[in-house]
C-alpha positions in Angstrom: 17.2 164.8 189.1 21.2 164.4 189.9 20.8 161.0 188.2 19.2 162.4 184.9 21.9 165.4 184.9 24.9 162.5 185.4 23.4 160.6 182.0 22.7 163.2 180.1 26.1 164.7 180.6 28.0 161.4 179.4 25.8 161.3 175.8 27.8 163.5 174.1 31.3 162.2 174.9 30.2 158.7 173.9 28.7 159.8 171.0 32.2 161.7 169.9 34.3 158.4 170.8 31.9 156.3 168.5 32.2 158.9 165.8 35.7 158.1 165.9 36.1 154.6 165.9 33.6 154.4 162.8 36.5 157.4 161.3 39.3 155.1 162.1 38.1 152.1 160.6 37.2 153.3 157.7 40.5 155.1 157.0 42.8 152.5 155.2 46.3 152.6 156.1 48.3 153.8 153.5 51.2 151.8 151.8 54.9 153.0 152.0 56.0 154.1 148.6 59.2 151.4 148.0 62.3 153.0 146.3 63.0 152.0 143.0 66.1 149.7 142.6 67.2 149.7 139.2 69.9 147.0 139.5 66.9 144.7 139.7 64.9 146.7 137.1 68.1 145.8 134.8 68.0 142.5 136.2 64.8 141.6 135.0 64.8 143.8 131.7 67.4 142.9 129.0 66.5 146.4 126.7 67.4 148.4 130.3 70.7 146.2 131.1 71.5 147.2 127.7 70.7 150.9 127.8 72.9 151.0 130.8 76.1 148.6 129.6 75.9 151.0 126.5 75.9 154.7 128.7 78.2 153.1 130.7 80.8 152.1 127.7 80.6 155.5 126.0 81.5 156.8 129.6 84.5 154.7 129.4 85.1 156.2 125.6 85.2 159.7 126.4 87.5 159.4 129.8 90.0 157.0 128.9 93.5 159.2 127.8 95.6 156.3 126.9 93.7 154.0 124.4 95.4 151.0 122.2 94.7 148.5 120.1 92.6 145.7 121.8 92.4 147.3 125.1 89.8 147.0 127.9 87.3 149.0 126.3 87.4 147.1 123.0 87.0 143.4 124.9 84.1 145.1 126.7 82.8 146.2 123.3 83.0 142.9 122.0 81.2 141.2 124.4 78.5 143.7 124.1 78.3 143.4 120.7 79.4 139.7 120.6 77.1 138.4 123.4 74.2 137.3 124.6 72.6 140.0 126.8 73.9 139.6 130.3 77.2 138.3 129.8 80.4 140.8 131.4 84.1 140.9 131.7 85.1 139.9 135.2 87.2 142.1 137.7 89.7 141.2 140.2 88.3 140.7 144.1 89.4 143.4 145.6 92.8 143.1 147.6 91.2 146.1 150.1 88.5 148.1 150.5 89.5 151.3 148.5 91.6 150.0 145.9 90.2 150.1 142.2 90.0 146.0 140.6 91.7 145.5 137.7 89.7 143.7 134.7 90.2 140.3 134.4 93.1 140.2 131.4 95.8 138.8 130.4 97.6 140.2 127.1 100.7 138.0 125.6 103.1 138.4 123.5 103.9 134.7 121.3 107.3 134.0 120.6 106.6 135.2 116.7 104.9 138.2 117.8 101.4 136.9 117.8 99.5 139.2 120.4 96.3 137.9 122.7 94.4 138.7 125.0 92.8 136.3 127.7 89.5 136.9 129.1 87.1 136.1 131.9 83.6 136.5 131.0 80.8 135.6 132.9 76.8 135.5 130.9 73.6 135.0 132.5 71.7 131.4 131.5 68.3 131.9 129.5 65.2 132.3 130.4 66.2 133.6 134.2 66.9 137.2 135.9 70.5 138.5 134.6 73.3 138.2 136.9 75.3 140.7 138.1 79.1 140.9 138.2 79.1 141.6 141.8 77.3 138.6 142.8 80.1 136.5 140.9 83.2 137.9 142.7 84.8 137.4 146.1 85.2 135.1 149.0 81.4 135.7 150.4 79.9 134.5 147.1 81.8 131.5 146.6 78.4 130.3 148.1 76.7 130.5 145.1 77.3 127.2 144.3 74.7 126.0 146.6 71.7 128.5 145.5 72.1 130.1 142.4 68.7 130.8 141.0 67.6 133.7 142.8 70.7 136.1 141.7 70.4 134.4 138.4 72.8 131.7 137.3 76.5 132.8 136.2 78.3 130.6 133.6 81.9 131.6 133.9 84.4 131.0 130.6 88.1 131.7 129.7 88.3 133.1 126.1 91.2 133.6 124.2 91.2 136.6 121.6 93.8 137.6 118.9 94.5 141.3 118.3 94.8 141.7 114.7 96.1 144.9 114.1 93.2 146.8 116.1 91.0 143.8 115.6 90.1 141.1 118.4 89.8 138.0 116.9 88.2 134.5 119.1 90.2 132.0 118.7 88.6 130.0 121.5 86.3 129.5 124.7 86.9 127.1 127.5 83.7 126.7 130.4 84.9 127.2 133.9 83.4 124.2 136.2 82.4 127.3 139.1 79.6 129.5 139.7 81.1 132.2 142.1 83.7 133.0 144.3 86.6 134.2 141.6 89.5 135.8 143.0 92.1 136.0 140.6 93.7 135.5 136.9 97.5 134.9 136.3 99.8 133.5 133.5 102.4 130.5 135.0 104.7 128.3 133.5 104.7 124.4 134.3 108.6 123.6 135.8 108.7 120.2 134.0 108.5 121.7 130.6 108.3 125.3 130.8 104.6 125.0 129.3 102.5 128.3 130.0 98.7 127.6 131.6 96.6 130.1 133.1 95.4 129.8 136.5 92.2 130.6 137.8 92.3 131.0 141.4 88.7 131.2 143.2 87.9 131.2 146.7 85.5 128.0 148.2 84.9 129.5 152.0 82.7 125.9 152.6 86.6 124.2 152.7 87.9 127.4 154.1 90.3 127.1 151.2 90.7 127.8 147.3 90.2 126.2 143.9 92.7 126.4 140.9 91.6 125.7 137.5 94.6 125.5 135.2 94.3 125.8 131.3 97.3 124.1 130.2 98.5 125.8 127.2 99.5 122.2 124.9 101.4 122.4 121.7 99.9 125.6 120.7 98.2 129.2 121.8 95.5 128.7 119.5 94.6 125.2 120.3 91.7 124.3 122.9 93.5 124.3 126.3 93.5 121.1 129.0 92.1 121.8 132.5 93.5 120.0 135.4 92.3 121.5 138.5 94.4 121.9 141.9 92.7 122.7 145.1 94.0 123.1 149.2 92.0 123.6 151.6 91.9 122.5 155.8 91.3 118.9 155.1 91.8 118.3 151.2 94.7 119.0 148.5 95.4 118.3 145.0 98.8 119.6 143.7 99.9 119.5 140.2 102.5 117.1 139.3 105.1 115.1 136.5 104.3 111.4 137.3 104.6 109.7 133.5 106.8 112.0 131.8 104.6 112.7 128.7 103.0 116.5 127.4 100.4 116.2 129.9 100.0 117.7 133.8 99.4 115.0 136.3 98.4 115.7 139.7 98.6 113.7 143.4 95.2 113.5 145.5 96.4 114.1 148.9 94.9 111.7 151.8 93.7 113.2 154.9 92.9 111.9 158.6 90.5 113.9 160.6 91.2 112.6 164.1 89.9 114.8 167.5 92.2 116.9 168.1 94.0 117.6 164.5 93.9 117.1 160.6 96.7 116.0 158.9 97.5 114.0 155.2 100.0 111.1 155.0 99.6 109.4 151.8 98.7 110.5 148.2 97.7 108.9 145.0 98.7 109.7 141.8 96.2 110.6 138.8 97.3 110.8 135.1 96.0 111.8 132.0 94.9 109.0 129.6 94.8 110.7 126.4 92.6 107.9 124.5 90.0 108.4 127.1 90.3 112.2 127.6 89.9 111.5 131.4 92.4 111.2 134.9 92.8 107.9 136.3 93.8 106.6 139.5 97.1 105.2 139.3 96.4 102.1 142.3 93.0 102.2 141.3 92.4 102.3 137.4 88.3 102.4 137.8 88.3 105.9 139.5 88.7 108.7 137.2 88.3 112.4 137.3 87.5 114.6 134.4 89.7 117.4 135.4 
């Protein structure tokens, strides 16, 4: 009789506990709701990165008090209007965390009052997700260069606009051989002839170093520039130079030694500019040569 009560008694808890394992299984666990990231919504849509480049412009309109002719706004304008979608003026990295970076200008004044602007623009290559300004600037994404494709691919250039009156007019556009990693923009003089070039400083943190790429201003504003670039970094370093005494920037490839305990350089070579075959040559060695 005990042994009857004992059995009966456990029925009804064992029925409950299947009950509720059947309930559990059938439940389906529900998915977390992901938030919406609309810098990849505009990444991916060309009508939304324009919607947002546009609100973001007239924003720029209504609070800027000191407007003239050819200003930021109007280069920004341009490209909007101008470019393929994707494509933005550059900023400055950023010297410290709070400080605001400036766009990435230059405006000059020609010796017959000419005025121009120089611009760093950066568009997005077809067919792939749009790139985003951010991902272009600064020492961390001077990586970049080695995978590209998932941020989209960034084709930098340095254009040159006239300002007629309150009119920007192109006058040219020069490719920048880099993908990421620009730091900074700034208008130099060459000592040997006084010749202005713009240099284009960019950070490359896999030589734990930087990367110049001068635009050698030749003769005239409006004609296409000449690149040479200049680099330094812990164990290479190209400086510019005067080694043939012609128009044309010349540079010395520095020779390092990479022993145990240090790194140092103790010889050079010189490369000029062989204008016949638009490229540098090594001075000691003729059948090396550099396109920049």
């Amino acid at each position: 009789m005990l042994k009857k009560f004992k059995l009966s008694s456990l029925i009804y808890p064992l029925t409950l506990l299947i009950l509720l394992l059947l309930l559990s299984c059938e439940q389906k666990p529900k998915k977390e709701a992901k938030p919406i990231n609309y810098n990849e919504q505009a990444a991916l849509d060309q009508n939304k990165d324009a919607e947002i480049q546009r609100y973001n412009l007239e924003l720029k309109k209504k609070e800027s008090k000191n407007r003239f002719p050819c200003d930021t706004i109007e280069v920004i304008e341009y490209i909007f209007n101008n470019y393929p979608a994707g494509t933005y003026l550059l900023e400055f990295d950023r010297t410290t965390t709070y400080n605001l970076p400036n766009p990435a200008l230059i405006y000059f004044t020609d010796q017959d009052g000419s005025k121009f602007v120089f611009s760093l623009i950066a568009t997005s290559r077809a067919g792939e997700r749009l790139i985003e300004p951010s991902n272009v600037i600064g020492y961390d994404q001077s990586f970049i260069d080695l995978d590209s494709a998932k941020l989209g691919t960034p084709f930098l250039y340095l254009v040159l606009f006239e300002c007629s009156g309150d009119r920007l007019i192109k006058q040219w556009e020069s490719p920048i051989p880099s993908h990421g990693g620009f730091n900074s923009i700034s208008l130099k003089r060459w000592d040997y002839n006084r010749d202005y070039y713009i240099e284009i400083n960019f950070h490359y943190a896999q030589g734990v170093g930087h990367i110049n790429y001068n635009y050698f201003l030749i003769d005239n504003i409006r004609k296409y520039p000449h690149l040479l670039m200049t680099y330094s970094g812990t164990s290479f370093k190209r400086t510019l130079a005067n080694v043939n005494n012609d128009k044309f920037p010349d540079y010395y490839e520095h020779i390092f030694y990479n022993l145990n305990d240090k790194v140092f350089s103790k010889d050079s070579v010189a490369f000029i500019w062989s204008e016949k075959d638009t490229l540098y040559y090594n001075t000691k060695n003729p059948k090396q040569t550099r396109r920049y």
